[in-house]
C-alpha positions in Angstrom: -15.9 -13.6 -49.4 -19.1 -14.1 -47.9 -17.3 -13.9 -44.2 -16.2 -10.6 -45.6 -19.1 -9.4 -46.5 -20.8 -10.5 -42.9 -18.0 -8.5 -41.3 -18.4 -5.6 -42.9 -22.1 -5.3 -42.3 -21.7 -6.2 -38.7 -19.4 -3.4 -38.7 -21.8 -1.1 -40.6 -24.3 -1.9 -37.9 -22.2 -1.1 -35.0 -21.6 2.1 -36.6 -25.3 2.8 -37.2 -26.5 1.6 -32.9 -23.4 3.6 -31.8 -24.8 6.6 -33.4 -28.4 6.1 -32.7 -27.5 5.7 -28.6 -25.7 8.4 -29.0 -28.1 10.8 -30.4 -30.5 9.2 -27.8 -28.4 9.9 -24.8 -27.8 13.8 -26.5 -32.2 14.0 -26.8 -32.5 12.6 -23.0 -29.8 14.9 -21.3 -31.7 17.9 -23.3 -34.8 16.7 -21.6 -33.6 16.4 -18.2 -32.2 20.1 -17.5 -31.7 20.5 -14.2 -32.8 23.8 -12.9 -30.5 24.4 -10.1 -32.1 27.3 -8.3 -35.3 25.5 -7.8 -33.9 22.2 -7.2 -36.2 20.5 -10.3 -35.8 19.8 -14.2 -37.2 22.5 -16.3 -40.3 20.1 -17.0 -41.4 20.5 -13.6 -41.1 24.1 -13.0 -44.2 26.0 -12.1 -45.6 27.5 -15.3 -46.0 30.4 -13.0 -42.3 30.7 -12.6 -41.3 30.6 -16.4 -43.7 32.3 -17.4 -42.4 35.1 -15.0 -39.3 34.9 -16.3 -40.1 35.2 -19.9 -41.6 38.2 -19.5 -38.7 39.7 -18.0 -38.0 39.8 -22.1 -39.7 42.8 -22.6 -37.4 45.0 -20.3 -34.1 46.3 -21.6 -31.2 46.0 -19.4 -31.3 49.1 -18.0 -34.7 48.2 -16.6 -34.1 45.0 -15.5 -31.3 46.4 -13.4 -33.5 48.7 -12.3 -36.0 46.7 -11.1 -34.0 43.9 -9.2 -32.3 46.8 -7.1 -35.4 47.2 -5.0 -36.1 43.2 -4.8 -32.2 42.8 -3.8 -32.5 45.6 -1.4 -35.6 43.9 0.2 -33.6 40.4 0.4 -30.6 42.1 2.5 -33.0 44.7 4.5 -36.3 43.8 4.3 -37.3 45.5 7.4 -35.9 48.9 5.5 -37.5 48.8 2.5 -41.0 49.6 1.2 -40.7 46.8 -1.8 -44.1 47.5 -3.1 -43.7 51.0 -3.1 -40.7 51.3 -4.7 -42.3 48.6 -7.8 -44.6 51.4 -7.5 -41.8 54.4 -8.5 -40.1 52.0 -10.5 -43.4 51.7 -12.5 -43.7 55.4 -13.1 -40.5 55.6 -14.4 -39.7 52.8 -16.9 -43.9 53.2 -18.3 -43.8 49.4 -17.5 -47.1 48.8 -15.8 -47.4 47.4 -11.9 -49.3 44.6 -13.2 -45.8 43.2 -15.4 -43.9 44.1 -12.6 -45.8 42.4 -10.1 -46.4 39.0 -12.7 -42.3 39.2 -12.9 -41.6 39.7 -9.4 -42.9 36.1 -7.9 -40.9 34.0 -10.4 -37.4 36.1 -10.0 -37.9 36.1 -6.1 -38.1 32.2 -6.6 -35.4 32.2 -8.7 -32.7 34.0 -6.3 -34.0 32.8 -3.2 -33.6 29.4 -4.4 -30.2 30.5 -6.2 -29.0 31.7 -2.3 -30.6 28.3 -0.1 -28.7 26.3 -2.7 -25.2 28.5 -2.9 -25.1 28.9 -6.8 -22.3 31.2 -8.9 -23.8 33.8 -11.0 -22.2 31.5 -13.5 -24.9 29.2 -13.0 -27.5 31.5 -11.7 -27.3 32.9 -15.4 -27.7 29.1 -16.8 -30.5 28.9 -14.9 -32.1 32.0 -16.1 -31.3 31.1 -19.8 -32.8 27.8 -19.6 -36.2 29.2 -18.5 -36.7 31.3 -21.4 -34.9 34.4 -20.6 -32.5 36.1 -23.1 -28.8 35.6 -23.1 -27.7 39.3 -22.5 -30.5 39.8 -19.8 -29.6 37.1 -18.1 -25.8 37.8 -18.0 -26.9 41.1 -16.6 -29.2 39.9 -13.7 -26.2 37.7 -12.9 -24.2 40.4 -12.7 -26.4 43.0 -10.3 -26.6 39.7 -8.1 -23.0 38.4 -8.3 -22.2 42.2 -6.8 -24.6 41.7 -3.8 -24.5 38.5 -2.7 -21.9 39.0 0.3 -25.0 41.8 2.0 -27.3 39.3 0.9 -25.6 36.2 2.4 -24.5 37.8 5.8 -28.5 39.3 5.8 -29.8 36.1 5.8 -27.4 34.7 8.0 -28.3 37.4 10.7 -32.0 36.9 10.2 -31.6 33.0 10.9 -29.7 33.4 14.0 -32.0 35.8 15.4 -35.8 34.7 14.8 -37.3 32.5 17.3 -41.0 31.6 17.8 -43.4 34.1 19.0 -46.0 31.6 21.1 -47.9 34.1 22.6 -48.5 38.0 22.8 -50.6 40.0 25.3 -50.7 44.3 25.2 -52.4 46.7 26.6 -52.6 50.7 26.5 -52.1 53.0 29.3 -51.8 56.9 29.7 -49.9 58.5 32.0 -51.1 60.1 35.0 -48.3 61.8 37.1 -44.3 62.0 35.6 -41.1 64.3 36.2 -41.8 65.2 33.0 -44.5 67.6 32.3 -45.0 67.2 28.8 -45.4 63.3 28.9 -48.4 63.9 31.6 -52.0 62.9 29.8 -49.6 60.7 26.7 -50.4 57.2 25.7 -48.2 54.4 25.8 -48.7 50.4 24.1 -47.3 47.8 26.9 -46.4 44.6 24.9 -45.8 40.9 26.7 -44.1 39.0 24.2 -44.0 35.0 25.0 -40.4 33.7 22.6 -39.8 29.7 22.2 -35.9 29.9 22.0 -35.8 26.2 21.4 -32.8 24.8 22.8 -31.7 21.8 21.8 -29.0 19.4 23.3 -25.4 19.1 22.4 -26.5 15.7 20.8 -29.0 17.4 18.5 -32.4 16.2 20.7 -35.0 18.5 21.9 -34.1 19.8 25.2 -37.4 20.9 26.4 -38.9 24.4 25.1 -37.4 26.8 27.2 -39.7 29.9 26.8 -38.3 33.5 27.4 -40.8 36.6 28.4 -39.7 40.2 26.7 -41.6 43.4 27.8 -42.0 45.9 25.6 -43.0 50.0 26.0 -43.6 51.8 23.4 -45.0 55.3 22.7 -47.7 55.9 20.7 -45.7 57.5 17.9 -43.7 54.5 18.1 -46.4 52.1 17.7 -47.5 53.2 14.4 -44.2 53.3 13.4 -44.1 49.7 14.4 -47.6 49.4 12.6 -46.4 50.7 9.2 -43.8 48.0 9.3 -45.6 45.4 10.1 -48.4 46.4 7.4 -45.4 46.7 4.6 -44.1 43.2 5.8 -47.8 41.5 5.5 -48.7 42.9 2.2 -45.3 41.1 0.5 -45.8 38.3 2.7 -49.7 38.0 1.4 -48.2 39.0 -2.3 -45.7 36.5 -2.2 -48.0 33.6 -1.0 -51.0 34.1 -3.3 -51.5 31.6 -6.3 -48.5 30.0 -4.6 
């Protein structure tokens, strides 16, 4: 009877440790999220991020469409579009100040760049979005707006990577024209750009081969320049947007 009784409790107590590990394993895997996009667990995320994020709460789905057109648009063409100015429009027209929009703008870039260097589904991509304090339905449709441009964005990207080299040095001066077939151009100024590109070349077993530097003249009218200018001065202010409080 006695052996019975020791039985049974043993039993009783394997019940009980099976269901405390259990619950334990259940209260661990909860803690460790894994945010896939930015490569972390949710307890490491910049509060900077989620907090970005969370306020993407406050837009309907309408808006929140809206506004990751432009930021989309930016990731496949950024040479093509005027990101801040377009927050800008996007500002007059939802009544959703510049300030939210530009709060909101550094954690979602985050967020999909990271979702694109580490090839995530929308699937997960939404998970993602969910876990950091955004709603269900909002973030089903952000998945959705990126899901349908991730091919541009992907073959963007690719182009861009194949395509950049260093620029190591730069030298430029102005000139006017003197004497040309052309009568009109007589008396016009022109920009003379020296660009200095590091193409480094590597070896077919993966070494440095030596920098093997390329020289690329540039003319350009003066019309041209400033066009140049104003694209340069839209790339800096997202760069110097993107990389403050970083």
């Amino acid at each position: 009877m006695e052996l019975v009784s020791l039985l049974s409790a043993l039993r009783e107590r394997k019940r009980t440790t099976v269901y405390f590990t259990t619950f334990a394993v259940e209260v661990i895997m909860a803690d460790e999220k894994n945010i896939r996009s930015l490569g972390c667990q949710l307890d490491e995320v910049d509060s900077q991020v989620s907090d970005s994020i969370t306020t993407l709460n406050n837009f309907s789905p309408e808006n929140l469409v809206k506004f990751m057109k432009p930021v989309i648009s930016w990731l496949i063409s950024p040479g093509t579009v005027d990101l801040m100015g377009e927050l800008s429009k996007f500002a007059g027209e939802s009544g959703i100040s510049e300030d939210v929009n530009k709060s909101v703008l550094r954690g979602l870039f985050a967020v999909l760049k990271g979702s694109l260097r580490n090839n995530l589904k929308s699937q997960q991509l939404e998970e993602d979005l969910v876990s950091l304090g955004l709603k269900e339905n909002l973030a089903k449709e952000a998945a959705k707006a990126w899901s349908s441009n991730i091919a541009s964005i992907t073959r963007s990207t690719l182009g861009q990577t194949l395509v950049i080299n260093e620029l190591v040095d730069m030298d430029w001066k102005f000139g006017v024209t003197a004497s040309s077939d052309d009568v009109e151009s007589v008396g016009s100024t022109f920009l003379q750009l020296k660009l200095v590109i590091n193409k480094g070349l590597e070896s077919s077993a993966g070494e440095k081969a030596g920098v093997a530097k390329e020289i690329v003249y540039m003319e350009l009218t003066l019309p041209q320049f400033y066009s140049f200018l104003a694209e340069m001065e839209k790339a800096k202010s997202v760069v110097e947007f993107l990389s403050s409080n970083a």
